[in-house]
C-alpha positions as CSV (number, residue, x, y, z in Angstrom):
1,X,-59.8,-20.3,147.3
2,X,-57.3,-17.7,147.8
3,X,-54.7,-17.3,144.5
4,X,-52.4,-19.5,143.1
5,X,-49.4,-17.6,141.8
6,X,-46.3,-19.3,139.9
7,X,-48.3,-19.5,137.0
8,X,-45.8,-20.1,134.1
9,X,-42.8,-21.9,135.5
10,X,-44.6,-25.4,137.3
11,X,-44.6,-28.5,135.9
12,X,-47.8,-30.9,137.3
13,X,-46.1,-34.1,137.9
14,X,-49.0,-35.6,139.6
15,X,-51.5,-38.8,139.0
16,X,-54.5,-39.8,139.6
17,X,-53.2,-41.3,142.8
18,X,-51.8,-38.4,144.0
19,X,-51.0,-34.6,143.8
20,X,-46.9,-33.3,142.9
21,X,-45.5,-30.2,141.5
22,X,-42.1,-29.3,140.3
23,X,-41.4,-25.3,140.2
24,X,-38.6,-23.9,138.0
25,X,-36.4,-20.9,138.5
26,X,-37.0,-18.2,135.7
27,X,-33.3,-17.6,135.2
28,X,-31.1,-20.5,136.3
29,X,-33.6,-23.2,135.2
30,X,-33.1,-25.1,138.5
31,X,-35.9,-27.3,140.0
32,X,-38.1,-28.1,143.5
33,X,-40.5,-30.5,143.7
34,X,-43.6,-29.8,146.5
35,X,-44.2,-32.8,148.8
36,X,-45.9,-35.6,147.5
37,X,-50.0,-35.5,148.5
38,X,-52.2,-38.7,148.0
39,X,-55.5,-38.3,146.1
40,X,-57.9,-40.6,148.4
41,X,-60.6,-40.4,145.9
42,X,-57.9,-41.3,143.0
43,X,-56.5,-44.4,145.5
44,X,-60.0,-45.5,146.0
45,X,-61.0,-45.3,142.2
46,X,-58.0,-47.5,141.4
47,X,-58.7,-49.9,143.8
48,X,-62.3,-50.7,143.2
49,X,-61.1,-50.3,139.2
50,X,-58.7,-53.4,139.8
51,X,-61.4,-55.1,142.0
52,X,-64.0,-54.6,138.8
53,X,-61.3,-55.6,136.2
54,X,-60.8,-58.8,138.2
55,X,-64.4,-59.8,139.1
56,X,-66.8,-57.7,136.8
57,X,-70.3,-56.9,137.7
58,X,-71.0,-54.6,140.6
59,X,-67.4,-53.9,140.9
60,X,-66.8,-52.6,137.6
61,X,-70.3,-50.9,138.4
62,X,-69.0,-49.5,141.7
63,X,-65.2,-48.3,140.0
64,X,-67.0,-46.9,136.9
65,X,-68.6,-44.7,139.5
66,X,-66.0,-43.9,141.5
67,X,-64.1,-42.7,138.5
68,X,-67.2,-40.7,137.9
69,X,-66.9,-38.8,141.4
70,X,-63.4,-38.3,141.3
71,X,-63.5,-36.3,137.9
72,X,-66.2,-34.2,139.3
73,X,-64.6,-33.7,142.4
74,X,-60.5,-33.8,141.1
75,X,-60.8,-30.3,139.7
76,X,-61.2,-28.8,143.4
77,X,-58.7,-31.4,145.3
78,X,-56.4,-30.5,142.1
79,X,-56.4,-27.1,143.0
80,X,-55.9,-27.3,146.5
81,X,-52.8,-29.4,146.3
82,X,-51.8,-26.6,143.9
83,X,-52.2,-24.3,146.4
84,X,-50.4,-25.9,149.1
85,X,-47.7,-26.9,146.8
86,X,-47.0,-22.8,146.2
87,X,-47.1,-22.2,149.8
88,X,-44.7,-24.9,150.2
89,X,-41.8,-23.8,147.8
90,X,-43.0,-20.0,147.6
91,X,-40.2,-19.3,150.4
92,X,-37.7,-20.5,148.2
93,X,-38.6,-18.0,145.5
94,X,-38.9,-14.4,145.3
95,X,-40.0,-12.5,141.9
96,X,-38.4,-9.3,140.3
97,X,-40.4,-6.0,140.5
98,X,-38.4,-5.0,137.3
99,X,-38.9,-8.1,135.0
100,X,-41.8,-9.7,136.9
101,X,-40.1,-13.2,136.9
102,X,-39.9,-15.8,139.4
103,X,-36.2,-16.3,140.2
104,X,-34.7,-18.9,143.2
105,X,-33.4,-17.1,146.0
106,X,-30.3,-19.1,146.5
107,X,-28.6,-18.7,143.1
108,X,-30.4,-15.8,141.3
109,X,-31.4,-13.1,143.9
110,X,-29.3,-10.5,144.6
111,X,-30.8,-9.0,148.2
112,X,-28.2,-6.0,147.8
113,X,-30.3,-4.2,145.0
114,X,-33.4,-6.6,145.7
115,X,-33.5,-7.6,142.2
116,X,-32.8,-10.9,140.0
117,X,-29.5,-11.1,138.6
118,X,-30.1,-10.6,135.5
119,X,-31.7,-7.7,136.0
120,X,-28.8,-6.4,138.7
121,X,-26.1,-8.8,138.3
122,X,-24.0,-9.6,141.1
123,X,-20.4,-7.4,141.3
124,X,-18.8,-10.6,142.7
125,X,-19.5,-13.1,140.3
126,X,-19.2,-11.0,137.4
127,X,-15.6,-9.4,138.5
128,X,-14.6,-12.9,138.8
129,X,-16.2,-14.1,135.3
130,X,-14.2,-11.5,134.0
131,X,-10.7,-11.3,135.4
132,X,-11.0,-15.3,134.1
133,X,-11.9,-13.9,130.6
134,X,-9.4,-11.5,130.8
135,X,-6.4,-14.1,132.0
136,X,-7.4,-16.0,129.1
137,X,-6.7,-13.1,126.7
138,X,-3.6,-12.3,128.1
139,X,-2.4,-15.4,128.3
140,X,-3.5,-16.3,124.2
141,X,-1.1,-12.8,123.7
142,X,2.1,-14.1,125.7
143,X,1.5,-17.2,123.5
144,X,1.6,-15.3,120.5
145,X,4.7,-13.6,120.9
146,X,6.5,-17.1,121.9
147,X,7.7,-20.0,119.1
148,X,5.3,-22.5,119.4
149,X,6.9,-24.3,116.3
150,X,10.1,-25.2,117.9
151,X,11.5,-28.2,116.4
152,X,8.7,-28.5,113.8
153,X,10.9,-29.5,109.6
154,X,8.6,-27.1,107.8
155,X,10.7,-28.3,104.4
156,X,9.5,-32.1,105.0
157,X,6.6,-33.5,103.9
158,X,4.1,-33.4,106.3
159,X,2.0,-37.2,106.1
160,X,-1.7,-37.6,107.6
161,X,-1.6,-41.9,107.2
162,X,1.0,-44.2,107.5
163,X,1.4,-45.9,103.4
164,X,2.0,-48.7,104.7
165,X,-1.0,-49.7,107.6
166,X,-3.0,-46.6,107.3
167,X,-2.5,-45.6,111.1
168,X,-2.6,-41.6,111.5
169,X,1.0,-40.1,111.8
170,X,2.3,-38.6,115.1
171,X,4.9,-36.9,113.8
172,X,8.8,-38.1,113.3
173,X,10.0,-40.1,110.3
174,X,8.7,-43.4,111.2
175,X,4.9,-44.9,111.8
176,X,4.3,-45.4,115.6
177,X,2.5,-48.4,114.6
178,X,4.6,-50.5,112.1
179,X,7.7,-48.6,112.0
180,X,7.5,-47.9,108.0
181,X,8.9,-44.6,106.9
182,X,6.7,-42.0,106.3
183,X,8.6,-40.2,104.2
184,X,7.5,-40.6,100.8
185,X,9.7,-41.8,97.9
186,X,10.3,-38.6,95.4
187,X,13.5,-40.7,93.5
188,X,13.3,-44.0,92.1
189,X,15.5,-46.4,93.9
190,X,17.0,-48.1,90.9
191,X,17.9,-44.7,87.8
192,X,17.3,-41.9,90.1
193,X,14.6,-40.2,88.9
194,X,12.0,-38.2,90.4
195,X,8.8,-39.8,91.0
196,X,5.4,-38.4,92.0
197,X,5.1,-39.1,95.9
198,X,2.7,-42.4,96.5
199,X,3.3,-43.7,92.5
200,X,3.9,-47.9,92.4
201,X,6.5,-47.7,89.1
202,X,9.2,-45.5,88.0
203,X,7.7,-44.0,84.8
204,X,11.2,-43.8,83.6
205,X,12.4,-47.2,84.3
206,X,9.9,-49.3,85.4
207,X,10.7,-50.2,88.7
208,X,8.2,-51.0,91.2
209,X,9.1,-48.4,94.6
């Protein structure tokens, strides 16, 4: 049998009723699945399995057998489909002479230097990768030098919960949910005096706030 390359990046996919292959790009990851091939031997085993399972005797004689042959002859009929499989998909593969992986043709070749892209990545993509990048640090500096604070009480209190129904604050002096104030009390409503923000009693006078 003539050899079977793709070695480290298949995945058998295939049963005892038939033979399937999925091969994987080395670099991207992406995935193509060879044709599906029915194992006769495998169909026939099943069959005459089922037909032993259901009557007994000389069927499950005659399945036990067949199960038999097609272990001694799967390793061969394996390899073949293997083989065709590779022949199959091959085309849509091609493998770097400098890294010795197996990279898809459509995403991770680059035909002008005839190496993968990793290897030799490809001008376009990466001048576009990077004028992106590069937007993206300009544009973080312009923001920088503008006030992005604009309207923002830095003397007030900032609350994370409403006090009253424990919804999380938006901003502005009053909960979007129940309309209590989230400001908290810092005087006592009846003496005046300053209270510790979130305290139930004046500890001056008493008064529940």
């Amino acid at each position: 049998m003539a050899r079977v390359e793709f070695t480290n990046n298949y995945q058998d996919i295939s049963t005892e009723n038939g033979f399937q292959f999925k091969f994987f790009c080395e670099c991207c990851g992406n995935g193509y699945m060879s044709s599906w091939k029915a194992n006769t031997v495998g169909m026939a085993g099943s069959v005459l399995r089922g037909a032993g399972q259901i009557f007994g005797g000389m069927f499950g004689r005659a399945a036990a057998g067949t199960h038999e042959i097609q272990k001694a002859i799967g390793g061969p009929a394996h390899d073949s489909a293997l083989a065709e499989a590779v022949a199959e998909i091959k085309p849509l593969f091609v493998q770097c002479k400098r890294c010795g992986q197996w990279v898809c043709r459509e995403i991770c070749w680059n035909a002008e230097r005839s190496l993968c892209a990793k290897c030799a990545p490809i001008l376009q993509r990466e001048m576009a990768s990077k004028q992106a990048e590069i937007a993206v640090e300009q544009a973080t500096e312009k923001l920088r030098t503008r006030d992005q604070t604009e309207g923002v009480n830095f003397d007030a209190t900032m609350v994370v919960n409403c006090p009253a129904c424990g919804a999380e604050a938006k901003g502005g002096k009053f909960c979007h949910e129940c309309g209590a104030s989230l400001a908290p009390k810092t005087e006592c409503p009846k003496c005046g005096s300053k209270i510790t923000p979130g305290a139930k009693f004046c500890p001056e006078c008493g008064q529940k706030t």
